[in-house]
N, C-alpha and C positions, 0 to 999 in steps of 0.2 A: 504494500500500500504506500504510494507516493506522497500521501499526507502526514503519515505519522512520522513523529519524531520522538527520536530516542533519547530517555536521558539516563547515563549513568556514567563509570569510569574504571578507568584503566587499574587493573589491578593481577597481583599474582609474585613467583620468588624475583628476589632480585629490586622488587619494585622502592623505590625510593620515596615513596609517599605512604603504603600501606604495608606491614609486616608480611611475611611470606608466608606464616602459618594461620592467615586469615582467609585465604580461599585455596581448594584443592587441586592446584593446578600446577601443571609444569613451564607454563613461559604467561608472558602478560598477556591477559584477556579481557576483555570487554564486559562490566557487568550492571546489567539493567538495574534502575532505579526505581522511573516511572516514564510514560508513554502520554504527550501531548499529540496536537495536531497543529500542522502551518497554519499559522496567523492567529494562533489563541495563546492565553498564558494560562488556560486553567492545565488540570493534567486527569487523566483517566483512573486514576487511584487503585491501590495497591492490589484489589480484584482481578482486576480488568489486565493490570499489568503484569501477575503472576499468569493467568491466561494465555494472553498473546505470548510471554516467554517459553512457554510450554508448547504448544501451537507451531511455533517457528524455531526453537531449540536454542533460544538463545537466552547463556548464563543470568541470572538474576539475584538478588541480597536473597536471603531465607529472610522470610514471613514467620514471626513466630508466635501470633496467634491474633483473636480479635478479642476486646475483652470489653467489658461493659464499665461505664461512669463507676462504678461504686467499686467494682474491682482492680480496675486499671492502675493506680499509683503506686498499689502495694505488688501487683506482678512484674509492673515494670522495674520500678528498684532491684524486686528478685535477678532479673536478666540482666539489667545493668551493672548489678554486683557480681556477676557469675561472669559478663563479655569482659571487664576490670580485671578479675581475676587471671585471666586468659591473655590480658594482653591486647584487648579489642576495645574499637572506640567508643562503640554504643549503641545507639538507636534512634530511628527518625519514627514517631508516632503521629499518626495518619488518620484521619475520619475516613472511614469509608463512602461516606459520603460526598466525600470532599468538600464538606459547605463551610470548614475552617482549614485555618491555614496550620500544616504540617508545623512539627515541634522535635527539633534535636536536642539527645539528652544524653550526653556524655559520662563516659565513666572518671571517675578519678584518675586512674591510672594512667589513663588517655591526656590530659589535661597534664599530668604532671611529664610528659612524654612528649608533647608538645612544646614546651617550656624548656624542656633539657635539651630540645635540638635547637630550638630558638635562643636559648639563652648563649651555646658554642658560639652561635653569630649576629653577637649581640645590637649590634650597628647598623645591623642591615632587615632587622625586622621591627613594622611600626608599633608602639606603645599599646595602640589599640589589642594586639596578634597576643601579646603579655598580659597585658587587666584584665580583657573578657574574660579568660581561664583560671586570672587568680581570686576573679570576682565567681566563678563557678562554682570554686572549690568551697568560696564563703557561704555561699547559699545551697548549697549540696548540705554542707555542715549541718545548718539548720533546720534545712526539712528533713534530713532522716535522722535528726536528733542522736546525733555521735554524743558517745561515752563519751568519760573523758580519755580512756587509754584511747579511743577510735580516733579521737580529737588530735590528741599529742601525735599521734601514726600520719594522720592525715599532714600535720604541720611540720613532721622531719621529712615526710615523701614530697613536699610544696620547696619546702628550703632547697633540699638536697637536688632539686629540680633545675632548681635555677643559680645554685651558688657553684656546682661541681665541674659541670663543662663549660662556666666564664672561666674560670682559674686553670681551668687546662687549655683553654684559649691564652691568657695571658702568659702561665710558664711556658708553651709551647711560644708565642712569641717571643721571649725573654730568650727563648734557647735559638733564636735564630729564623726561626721554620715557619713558611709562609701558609699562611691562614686560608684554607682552601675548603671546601664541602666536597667529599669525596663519596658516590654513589655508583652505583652496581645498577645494571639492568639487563635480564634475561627474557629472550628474545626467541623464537623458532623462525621467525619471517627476519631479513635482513631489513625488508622494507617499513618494518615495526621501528627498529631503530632508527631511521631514517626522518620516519615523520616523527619521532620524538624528536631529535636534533632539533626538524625544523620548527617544533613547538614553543622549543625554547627560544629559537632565534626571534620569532614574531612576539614571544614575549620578553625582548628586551632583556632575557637571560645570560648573561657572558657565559660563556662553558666550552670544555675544551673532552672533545672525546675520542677518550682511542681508538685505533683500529678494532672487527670485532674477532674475537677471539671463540674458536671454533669448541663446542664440548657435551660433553652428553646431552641431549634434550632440546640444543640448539645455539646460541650465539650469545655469547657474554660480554655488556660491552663497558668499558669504567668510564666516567665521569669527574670531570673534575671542574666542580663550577667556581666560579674568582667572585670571590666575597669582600672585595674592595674598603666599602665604610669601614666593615669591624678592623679589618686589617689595619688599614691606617691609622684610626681611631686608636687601638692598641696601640700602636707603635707610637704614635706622637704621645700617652702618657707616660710609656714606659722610659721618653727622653726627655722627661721635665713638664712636658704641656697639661695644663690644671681644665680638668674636666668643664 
């Protein structure tokens, strides 16, 4: 159908945005979200689009259930605490209806994981990409009414977030060695890596990638994107310049 449009993302090992052990696959794939049509912004909701993915065979998130007003907060938390636990970011809750607007609800763990890549390149990510997630954590706190052991866990997993990989940015500057974001991506199509290159290049991405290297399952190829602000950034305090 030349009308429908597909919305979801690129994911699998290797993948440099999503952990490898979050879908079961051997090179990056494509996995459905939700299913609009040209020239609307509503979307055909989570029914309709686990359907069509079945239908036409194309990968899709797992649906892990529908659940009614009165039950829904306390199921979700359950899943939420169990994807955390796992290492997964969380869940996007849906009316089936679609007559409200979708709600992302992250795990902790996910939020503190964000933070620990963001913080390695500290210069180069906006204020906003930092608060929203530390403002997460505050209000996560509150509606599932954390212990106080839950509490303290929660605020050395927040610290340790954000204090461990600055400090390994700044020694690792200290000793010389140039500040880079190094990323892996596995490939079966050469031409998968290709239009990632050129994804990066239209978004203003600096990146530098190697040849691909040939290996079980298909094509391995390394990245090496130039992380400029933090770099500099570092380096002119480490020679006297006052923040």
């Amino acid at each position: 159908n030349p009308d429908l449009v597909l919305c979801g993302e690129m994911a699998g090992p290797k993948n440099p945005y999503v952990p490898k052990e979050v879908y079961p696959i051997e090179s990056m794939d494509f996995y459905l979200f939700d299913v609009s049509r040209k020239g609307r912004r509503d979307m055909d909701g989570s029914s309709r689009t686990h359907a069509l993915a079945e239908e036409y065979g194309i990968r899709s998130v797992p649906l892990f259930g529908k659940f009614g007003l009165d039950e829904a907060a306390g199921e979700i938390k359950e899943i939420v605490m169990d994807l955390g636990a796992r290492g997964r970011e969380g869940v996007v809750i849906k009316d089936p209806e679609n007559q409200k607007s979708p709600i992302k609800y992250t795990s902790s763990e996910s939020n503190c994981k964000d933070l620990e890549f963001a913080f390695r390149y500290y210069n180069d990510y906006g204020q906003d990409f930092f608060f929203s997630r530390v403002v997460r954590e505050g209000f996560q706190a509150a509606e599932w009414s954390d212990g106080e052991d839950e509490f303290i866990e929660r605020c050395f997993r927040l610290g340790k977030s954000m204090l461990g990989p600055m400090r390994e940015t700044v020694e690792a500057k200290i000793a010389g060695e140039p500040i880079v974001q190094e990323v892996e991506i596995m490939v079966k199509d050469l031409q998968t890596a290709a239009d990632f290159e050129e994804h990066f290049r239209r978004m203003g991405v600096r990146a530098l990638f190697d040849p691909p290297l040939s290996c079980p399952g298909g094509h391995l190829v390394k990245i090496k994107r130039l992380v400029m602000s933090t770099n500099d950034k570092t380096e002119s305090v480490i020679e006297g310049q006052l923040w």
